[in-house]
MOPAC internal coordinates of N, CA, C and O (Angstrom, degrees):
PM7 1SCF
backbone

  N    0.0000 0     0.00 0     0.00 0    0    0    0
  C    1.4630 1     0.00 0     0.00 0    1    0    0
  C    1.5272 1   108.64 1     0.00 0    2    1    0
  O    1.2310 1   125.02 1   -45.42 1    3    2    1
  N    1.4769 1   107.97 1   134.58 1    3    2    1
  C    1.8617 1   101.50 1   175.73 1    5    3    2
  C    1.2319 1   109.60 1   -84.43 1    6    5    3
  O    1.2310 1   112.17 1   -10.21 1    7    6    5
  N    1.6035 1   132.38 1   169.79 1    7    6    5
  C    0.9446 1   152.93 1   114.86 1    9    7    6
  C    1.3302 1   117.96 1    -3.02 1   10    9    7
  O    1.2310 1   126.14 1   -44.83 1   11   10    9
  N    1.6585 1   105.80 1   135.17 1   11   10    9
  C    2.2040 1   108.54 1   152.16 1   13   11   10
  C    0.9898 1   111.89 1   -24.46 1   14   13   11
  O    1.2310 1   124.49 1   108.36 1   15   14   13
  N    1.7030 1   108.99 1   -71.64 1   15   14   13
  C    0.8710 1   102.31 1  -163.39 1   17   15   14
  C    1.7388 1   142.60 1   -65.98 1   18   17   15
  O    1.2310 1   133.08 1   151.07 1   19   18   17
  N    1.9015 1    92.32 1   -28.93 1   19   18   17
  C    1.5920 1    94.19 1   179.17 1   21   19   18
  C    1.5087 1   100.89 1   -83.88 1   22   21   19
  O    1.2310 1   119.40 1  -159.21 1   23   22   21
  N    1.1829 1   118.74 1    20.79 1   23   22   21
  C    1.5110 1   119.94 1   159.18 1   25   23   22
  C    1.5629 1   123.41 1   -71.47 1   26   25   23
  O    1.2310 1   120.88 1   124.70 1   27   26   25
  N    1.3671 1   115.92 1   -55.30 1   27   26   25
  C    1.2965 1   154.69 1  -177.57 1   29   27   26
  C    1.7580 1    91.49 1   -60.77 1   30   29   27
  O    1.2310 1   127.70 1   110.92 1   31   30   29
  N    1.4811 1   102.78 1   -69.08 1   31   30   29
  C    2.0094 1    99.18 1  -169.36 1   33   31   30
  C    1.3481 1    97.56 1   -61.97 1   34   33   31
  O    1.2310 1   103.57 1   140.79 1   35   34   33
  N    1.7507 1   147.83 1   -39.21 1   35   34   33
  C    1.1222 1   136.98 1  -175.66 1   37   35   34
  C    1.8346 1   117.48 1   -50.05 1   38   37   35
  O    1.2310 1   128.97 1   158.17 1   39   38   37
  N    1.4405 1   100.32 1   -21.83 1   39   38   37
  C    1.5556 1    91.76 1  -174.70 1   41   39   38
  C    1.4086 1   100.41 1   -89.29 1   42   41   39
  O    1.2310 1   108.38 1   170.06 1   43   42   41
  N    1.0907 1   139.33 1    -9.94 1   43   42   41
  C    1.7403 1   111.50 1   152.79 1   45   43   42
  C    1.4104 1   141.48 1   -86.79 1   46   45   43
  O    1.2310 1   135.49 1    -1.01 1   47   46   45
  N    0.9791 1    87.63 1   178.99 1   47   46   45
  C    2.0551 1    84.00 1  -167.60 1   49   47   46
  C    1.2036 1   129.01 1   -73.54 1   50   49   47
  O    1.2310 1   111.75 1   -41.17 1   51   50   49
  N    1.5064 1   133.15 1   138.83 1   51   50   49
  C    1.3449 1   109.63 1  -169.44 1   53   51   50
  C    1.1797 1   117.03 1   -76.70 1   54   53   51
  O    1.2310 1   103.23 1    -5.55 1   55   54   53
  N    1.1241 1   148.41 1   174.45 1   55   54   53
  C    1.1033 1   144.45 1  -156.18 1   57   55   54
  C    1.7396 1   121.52 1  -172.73 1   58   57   55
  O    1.2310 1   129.87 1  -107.87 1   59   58   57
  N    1.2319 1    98.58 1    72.13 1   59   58   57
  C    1.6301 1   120.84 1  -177.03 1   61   59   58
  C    2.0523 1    98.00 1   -40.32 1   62   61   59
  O    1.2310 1   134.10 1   -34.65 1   63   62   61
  N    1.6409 1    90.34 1   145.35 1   63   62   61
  C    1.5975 1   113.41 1   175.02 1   65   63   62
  C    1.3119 1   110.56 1  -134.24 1   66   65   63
  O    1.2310 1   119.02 1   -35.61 1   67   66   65
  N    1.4751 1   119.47 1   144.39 1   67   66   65
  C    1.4830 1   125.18 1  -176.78 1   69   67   66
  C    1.6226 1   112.22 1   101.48 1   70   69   67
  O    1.2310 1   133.13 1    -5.67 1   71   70   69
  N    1.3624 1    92.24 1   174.33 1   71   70   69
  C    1.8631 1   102.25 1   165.68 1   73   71   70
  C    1.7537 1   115.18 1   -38.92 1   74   73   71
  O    1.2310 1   116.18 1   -97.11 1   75   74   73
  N    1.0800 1   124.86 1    82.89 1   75   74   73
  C    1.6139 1   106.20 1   174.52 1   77   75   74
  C    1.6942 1   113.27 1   -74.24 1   78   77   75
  O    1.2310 1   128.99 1  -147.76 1   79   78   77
  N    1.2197 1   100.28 1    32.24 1   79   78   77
  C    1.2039 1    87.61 1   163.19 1   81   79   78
  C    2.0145 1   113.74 1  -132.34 1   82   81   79
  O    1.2310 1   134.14 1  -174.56 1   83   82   81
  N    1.3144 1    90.27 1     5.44 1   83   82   81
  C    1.3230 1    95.07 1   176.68 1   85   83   82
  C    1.7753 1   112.97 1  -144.83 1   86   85   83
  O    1.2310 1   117.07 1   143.64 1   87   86   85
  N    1.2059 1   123.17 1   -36.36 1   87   86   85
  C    1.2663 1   110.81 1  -175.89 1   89   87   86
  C    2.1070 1    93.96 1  -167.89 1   90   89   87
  O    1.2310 1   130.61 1   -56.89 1   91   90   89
  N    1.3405 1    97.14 1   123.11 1   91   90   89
  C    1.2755 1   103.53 1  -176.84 1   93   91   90
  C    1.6170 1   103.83 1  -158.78 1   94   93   91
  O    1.2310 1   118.78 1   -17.03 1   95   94   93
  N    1.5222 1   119.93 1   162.97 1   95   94   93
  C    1.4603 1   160.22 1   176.44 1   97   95   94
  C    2.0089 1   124.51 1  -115.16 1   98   97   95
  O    1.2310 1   136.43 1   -52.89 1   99   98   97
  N    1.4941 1    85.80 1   127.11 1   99   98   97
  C    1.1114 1    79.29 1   171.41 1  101   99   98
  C    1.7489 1    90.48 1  -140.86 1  102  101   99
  O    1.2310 1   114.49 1   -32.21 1  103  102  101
  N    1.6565 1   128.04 1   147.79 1  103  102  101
  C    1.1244 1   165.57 1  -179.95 1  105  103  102
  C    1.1761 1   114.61 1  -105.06 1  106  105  103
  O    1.2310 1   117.26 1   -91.84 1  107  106  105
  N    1.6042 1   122.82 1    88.16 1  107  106  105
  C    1.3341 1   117.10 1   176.95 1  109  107  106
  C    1.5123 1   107.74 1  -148.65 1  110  109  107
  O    1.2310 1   122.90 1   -48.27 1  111  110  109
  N    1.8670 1   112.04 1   131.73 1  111  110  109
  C    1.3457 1    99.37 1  -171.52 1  113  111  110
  C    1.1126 1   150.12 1    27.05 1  114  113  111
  O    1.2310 1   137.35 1  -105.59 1  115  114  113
  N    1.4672 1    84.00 1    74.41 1  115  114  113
  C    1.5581 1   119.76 1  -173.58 1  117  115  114
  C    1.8102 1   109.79 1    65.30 1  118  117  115
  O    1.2310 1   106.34 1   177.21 1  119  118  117
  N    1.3480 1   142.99 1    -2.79 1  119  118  117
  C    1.0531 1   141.77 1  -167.92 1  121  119  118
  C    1.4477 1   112.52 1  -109.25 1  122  121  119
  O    1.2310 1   120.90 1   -13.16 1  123  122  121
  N    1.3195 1   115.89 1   166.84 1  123  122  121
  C    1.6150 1   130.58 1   170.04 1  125  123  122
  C    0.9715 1    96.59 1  -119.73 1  126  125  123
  O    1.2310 1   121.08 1   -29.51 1  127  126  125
  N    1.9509 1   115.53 1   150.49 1  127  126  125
  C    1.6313 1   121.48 1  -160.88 1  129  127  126
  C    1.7789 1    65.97 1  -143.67 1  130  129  127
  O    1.2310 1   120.77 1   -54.43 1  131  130  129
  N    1.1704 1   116.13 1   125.57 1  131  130  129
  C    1.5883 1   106.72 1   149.37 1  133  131  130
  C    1.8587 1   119.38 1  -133.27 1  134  133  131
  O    1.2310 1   119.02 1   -42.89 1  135  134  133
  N    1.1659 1   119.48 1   137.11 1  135  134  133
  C    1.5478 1   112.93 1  -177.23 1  137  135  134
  C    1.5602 1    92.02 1  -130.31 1  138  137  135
  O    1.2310 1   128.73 1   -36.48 1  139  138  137
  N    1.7505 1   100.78 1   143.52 1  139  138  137
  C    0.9707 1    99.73 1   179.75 1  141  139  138
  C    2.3203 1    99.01 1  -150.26 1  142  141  139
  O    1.2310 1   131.80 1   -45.26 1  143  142  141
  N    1.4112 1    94.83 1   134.74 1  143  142  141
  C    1.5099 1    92.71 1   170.78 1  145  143  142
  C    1.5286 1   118.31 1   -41.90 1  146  145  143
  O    1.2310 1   111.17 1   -14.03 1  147  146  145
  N    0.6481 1   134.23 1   165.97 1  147  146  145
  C    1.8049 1   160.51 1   152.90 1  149  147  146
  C    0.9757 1   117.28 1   -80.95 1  150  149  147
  O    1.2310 1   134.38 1    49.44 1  151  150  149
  N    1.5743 1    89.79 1  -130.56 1  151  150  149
  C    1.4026 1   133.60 1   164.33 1  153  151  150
  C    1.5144 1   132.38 1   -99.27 1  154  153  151
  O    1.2310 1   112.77 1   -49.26 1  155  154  153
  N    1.0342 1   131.26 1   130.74 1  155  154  153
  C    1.7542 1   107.27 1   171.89 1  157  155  154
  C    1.2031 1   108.24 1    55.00 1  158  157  155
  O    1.2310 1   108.97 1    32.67 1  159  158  157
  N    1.0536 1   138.26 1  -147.33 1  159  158  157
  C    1.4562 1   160.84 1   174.86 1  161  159  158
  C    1.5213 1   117.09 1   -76.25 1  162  161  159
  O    1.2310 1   110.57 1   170.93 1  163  162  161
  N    1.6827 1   135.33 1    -9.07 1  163  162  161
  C    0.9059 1   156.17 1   122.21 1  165  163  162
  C    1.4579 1   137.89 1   -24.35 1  166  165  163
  O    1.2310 1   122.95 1   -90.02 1  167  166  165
  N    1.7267 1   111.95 1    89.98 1  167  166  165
  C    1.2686 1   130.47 1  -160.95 1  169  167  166
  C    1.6680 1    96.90 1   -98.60 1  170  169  167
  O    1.2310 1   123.73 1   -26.61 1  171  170  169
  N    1.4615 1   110.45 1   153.39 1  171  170  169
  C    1.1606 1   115.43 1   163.38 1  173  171  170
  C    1.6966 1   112.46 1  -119.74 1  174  173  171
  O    1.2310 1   107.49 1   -32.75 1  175  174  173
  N    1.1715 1   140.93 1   147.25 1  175  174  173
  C    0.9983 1   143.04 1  -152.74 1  177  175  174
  C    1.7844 1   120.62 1  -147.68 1  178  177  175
  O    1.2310 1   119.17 1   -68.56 1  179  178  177
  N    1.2983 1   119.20 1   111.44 1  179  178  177
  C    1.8154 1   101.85 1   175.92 1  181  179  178
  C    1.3640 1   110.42 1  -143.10 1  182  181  179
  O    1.2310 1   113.45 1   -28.42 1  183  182  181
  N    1.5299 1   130.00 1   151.58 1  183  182  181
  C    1.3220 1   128.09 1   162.15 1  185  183  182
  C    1.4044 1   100.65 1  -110.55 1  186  185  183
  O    1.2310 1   123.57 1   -41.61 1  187  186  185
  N    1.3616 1   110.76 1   138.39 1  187  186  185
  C    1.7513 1   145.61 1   139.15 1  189  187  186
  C    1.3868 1   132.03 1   -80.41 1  190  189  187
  O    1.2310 1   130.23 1   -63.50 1  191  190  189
  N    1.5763 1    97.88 1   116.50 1  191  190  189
  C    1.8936 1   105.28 1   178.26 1  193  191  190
  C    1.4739 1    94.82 1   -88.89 1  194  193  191
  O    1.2310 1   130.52 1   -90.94 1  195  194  193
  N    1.8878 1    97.32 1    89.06 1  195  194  193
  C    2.1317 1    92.11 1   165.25 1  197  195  194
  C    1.4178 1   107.54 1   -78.24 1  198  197  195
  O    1.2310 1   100.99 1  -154.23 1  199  198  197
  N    1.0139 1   152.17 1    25.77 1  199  198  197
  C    1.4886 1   144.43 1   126.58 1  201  199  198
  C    1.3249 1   122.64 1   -64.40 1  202  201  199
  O    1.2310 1   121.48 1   159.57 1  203  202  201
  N    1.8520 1   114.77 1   -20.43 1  203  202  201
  C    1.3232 1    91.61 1  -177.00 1  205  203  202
  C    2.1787 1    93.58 1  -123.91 1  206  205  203
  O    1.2310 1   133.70 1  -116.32 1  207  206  205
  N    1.3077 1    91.12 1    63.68 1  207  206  205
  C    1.8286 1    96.19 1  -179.75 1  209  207  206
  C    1.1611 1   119.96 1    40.59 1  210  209  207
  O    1.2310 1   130.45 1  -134.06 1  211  210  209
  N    1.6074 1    97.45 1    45.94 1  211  210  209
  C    1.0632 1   118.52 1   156.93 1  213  211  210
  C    1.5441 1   141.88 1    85.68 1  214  213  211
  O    1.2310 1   126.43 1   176.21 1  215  214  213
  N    1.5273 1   105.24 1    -3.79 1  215  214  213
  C    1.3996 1   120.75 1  -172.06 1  217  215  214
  C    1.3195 1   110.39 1   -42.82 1  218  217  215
  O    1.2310 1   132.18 1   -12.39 1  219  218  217
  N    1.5030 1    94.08 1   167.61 1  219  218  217
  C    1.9256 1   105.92 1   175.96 1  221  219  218
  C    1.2962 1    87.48 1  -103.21 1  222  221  219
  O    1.2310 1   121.81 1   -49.24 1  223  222  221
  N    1.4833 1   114.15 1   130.76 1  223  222  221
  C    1.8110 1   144.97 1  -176.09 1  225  223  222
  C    1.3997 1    84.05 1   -78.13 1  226  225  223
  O    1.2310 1   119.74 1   113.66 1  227  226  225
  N    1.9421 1   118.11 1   -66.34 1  227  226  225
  C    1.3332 1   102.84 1  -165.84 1  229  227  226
  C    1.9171 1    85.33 1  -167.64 1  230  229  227
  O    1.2310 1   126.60 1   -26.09 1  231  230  229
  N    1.5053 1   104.91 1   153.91 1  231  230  229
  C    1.5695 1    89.32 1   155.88 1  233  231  230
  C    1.9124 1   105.10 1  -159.85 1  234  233  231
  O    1.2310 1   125.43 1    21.50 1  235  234  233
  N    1.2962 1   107.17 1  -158.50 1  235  234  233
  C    1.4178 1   108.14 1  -175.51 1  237  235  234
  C    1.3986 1   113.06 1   -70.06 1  238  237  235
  O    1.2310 1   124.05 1   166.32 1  239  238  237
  N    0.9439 1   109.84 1   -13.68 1  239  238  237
  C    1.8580 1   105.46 1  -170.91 1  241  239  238
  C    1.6497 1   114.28 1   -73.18 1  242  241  239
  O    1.2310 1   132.59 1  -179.54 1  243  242  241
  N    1.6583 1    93.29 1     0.46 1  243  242  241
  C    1.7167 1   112.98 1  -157.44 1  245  243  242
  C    1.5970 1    93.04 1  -117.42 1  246  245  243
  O    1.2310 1   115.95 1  -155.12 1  247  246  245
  N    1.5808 1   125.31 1    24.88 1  247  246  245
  C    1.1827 1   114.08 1   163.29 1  249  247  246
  C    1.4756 1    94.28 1  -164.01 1  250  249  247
  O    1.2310 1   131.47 1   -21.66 1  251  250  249
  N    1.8610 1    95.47 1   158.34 1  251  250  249
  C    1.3118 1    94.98 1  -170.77 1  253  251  250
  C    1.2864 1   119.00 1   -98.46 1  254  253  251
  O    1.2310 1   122.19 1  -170.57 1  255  254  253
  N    1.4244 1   113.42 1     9.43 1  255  254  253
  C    2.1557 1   111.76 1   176.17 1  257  255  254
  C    1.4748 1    81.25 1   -92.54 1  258  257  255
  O    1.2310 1   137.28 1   -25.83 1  259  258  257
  N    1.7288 1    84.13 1   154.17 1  259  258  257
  C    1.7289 1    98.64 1   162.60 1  261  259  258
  C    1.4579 1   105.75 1  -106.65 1  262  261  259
  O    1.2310 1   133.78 1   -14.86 1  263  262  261
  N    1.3525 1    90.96 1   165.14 1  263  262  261
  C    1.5119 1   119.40 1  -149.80 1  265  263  262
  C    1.5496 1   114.04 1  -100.46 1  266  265  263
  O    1.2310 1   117.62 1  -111.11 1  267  266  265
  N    1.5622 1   122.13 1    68.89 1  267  266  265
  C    1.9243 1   128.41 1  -135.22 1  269  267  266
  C    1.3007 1    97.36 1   -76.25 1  270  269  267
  O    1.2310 1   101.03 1   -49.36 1  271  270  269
  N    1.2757 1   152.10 1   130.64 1  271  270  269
  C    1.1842 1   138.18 1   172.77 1  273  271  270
  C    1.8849 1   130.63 1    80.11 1  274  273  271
  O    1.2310 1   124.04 1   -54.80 1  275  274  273
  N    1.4962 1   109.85 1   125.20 1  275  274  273
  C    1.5767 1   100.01 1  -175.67 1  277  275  274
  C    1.5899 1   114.95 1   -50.59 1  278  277  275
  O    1.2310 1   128.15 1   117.28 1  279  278  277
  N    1.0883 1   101.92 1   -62.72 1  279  278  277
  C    1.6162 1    94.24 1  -167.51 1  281  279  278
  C    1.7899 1   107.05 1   -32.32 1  282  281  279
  O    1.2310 1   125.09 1   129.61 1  283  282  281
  N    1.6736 1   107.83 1   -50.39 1  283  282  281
  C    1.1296 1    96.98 1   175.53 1  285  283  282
  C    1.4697 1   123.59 1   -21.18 1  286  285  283
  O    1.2310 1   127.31 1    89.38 1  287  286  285
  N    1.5246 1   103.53 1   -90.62 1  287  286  285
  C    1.2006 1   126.73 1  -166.63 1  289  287  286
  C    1.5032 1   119.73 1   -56.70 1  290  289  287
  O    1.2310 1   123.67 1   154.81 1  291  290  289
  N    1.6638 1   110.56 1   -25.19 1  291  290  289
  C    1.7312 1   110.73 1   160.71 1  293  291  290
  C    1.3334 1   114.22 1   -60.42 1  294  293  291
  O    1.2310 1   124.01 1   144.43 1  295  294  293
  N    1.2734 1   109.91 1   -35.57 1  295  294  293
  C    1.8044 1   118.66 1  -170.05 1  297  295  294
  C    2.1413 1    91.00 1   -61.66 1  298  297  295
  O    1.2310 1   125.87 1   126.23 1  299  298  297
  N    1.0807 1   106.32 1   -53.77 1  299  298  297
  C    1.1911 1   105.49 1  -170.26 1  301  299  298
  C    1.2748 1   120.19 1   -73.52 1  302  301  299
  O    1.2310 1   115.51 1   159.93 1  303  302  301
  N    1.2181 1   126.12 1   -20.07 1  303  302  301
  C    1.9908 1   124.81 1   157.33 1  305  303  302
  C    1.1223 1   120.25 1   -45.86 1  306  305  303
  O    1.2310 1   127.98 1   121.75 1  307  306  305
  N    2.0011 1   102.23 1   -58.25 1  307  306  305
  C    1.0519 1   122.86 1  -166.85 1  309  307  306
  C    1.8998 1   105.40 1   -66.29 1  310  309  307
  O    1.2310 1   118.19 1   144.21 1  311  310  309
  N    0.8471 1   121.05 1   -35.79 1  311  310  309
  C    1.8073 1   127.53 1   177.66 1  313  311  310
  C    1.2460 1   106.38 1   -77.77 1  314  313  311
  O    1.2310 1   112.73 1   155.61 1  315  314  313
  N    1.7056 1   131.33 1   -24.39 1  315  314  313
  C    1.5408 1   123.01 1   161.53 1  317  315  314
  C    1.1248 1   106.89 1   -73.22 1  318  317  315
  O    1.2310 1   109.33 1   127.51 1  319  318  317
  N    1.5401 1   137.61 1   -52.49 1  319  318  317
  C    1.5607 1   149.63 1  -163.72 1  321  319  318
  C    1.8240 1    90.23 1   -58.30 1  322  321  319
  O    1.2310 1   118.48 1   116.25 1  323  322  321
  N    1.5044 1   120.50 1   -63.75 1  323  322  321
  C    1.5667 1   114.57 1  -165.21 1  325  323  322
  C    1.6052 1   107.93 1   -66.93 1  326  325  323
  O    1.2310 1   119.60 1   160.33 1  327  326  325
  N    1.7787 1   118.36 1   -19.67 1  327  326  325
  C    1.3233 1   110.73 1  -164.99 1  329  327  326
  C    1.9156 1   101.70 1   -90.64 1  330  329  327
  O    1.2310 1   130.35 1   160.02 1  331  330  329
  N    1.7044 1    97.64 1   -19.98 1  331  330  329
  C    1.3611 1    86.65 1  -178.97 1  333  331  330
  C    1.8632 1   115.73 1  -103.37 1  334  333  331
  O    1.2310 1   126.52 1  -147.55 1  335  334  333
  N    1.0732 1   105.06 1    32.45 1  335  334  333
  C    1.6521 1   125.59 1   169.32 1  337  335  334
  C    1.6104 1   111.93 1  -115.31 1  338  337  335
  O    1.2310 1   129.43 1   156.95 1  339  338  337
  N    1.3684 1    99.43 1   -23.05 1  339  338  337
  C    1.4914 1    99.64 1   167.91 1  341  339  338
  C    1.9734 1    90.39 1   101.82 1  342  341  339
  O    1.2310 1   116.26 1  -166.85 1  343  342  341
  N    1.2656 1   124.71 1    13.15 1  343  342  341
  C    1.3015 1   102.28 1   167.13 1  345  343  342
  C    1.1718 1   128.18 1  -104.58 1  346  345  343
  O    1.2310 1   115.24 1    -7.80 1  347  346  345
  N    1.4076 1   126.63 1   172.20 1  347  346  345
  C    1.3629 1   146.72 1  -146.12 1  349  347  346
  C    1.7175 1    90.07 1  -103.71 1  350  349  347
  O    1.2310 1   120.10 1   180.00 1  351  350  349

Protein backbone atom coordinates (compact mmCIF):
# COMPACT_ATOMS: atom_id res chain seq x y z
CA UNK A 1 0.00 0.00 0.00
CA UNK A 2 1.47 3.66 -0.76
CA UNK A 3 1.69 6.50 1.23
CA UNK A 4 -0.46 10.17 1.19
CA UNK A 5 1.86 11.22 -0.06
CA UNK A 6 2.83 8.88 -3.06
CA UNK A 7 -0.85 9.14 -3.47
CA UNK A 8 -0.96 12.84 -4.19
CA UNK A 9 2.52 12.59 -6.67
CA UNK A 10 0.66 9.59 -8.55
CA UNK A 11 -1.98 12.01 -9.86
CA UNK A 12 0.38 13.76 -12.16
CA UNK A 13 1.65 12.96 -15.33
CA UNK A 14 4.66 11.30 -16.02
CA UNK A 15 6.76 13.17 -17.68
CA UNK A 16 9.89 11.71 -19.48
CA UNK A 17 13.50 13.84 -19.46
CA UNK A 18 16.41 13.59 -21.87
CA UNK A 19 16.94 12.40 -25.52
CA UNK A 20 13.56 10.51 -26.10
CA UNK A 21 14.95 9.16 -28.65
CA UNK A 22 17.82 7.52 -27.15
CA UNK A 23 18.20 7.49 -23.43
CA UNK A 24 15.91 9.31 -20.95
CA UNK A 25 14.25 9.53 -17.14
CA UNK A 26 11.31 10.15 -15.80
CA UNK A 27 10.74 10.80 -11.73
CA UNK A 28 7.39 10.19 -10.60
CA UNK A 29 6.04 9.29 -7.16
CA UNK A 30 8.68 8.41 -5.50
CA UNK A 31 10.00 6.21 -8.59
CA UNK A 32 12.67 6.21 -11.45
CA UNK A 33 11.33 5.32 -15.03
CA UNK A 34 14.50 5.08 -17.21
CA UNK A 35 14.51 3.96 -21.10
CA UNK A 36 17.31 3.78 -22.90
CA UNK A 37 18.25 2.64 -26.79
CA UNK A 38 20.41 -0.43 -27.34
CA UNK A 39 20.83 -1.83 -30.20
CA UNK A 40 18.91 -1.60 -33.46
CA UNK A 41 15.50 -1.11 -32.55
CA UNK A 42 16.14 -2.62 -29.11
CA UNK A 43 15.18 -0.59 -25.99
CA UNK A 44 16.12 -1.31 -22.56
CA UNK A 45 13.82 -0.23 -19.92
CA UNK A 46 13.64 -0.17 -15.73
CA UNK A 47 11.71 1.34 -12.79
CA UNK A 48 13.24 2.24 -9.26
CA UNK A 49 11.36 2.52 -5.83
CA UNK A 50 13.85 5.62 -4.58
CA UNK A 51 11.85 5.55 -1.42
CA UNK A 52 12.72 2.20 -0.81
CA UNK A 53 16.92 2.56 -1.54
CA UNK A 54 16.37 2.28 -4.53
CA UNK A 55 15.36 -1.15 -5.72
CA UNK A 56 14.55 -2.35 -9.25
CA UNK A 57 10.41 -2.58 -9.13
CA UNK A 58 10.95 -4.48 -12.42
CA UNK A 59 12.80 -4.12 -15.83
CA UNK A 60 13.52 -5.68 -19.35
CA UNK A 61 16.16 -8.02 -18.47
CA UNK A 62 13.11 -9.83 -16.67
CA UNK A 63 11.43 -10.72 -19.97
CA UNK A 64 12.17 -12.43 -22.91
CA UNK A 65 10.49 -10.18 -26.02
CA UNK A 66 12.44 -7.22 -26.86
CA UNK A 67 11.24 -4.06 -26.36
CA UNK A 68 11.47 -2.28 -30.41
CA UNK A 69 11.29 1.29 -30.05
CA UNK A 70 11.07 4.05 -27.03
CA UNK A 71 7.65 4.78 -26.90
CA UNK A 72 7.46 1.11 -26.63
CA UNK A 73 9.37 0.58 -23.73
CA UNK A 74 8.22 4.06 -21.92
CA UNK A 75 4.64 2.76 -22.38
CA UNK A 76 5.89 -0.22 -20.45
CA UNK A 77 7.71 1.52 -17.27
CA UNK A 78 5.07 3.70 -17.07
CA UNK A 79 2.29 0.53 -16.74
CA UNK A 80 4.89 -1.24 -14.22
CA UNK A 81 5.45 2.17 -12.16
CA UNK A 82 1.20 2.71 -12.11
CA UNK A 83 0.66 -1.22 -11.60
CA UNK A 84 3.20 -1.28 -8.83
CA UNK A 85 1.63 1.85 -6.85
CA UNK A 86 -1.53 0.21 -7.17
CA UNK A 87 -2.87 2.52 -10.03
CA UNK A 88 -5.47 2.15 -12.53
Amino acid sequence: MIDDKRKILAKEPIVWQGDLSDDCTAEWAGLMLRAEWMDEDYWWWAVYDMEMNEITVDSSNEYPEEFKGGVVARAKAESIAKAYLGID
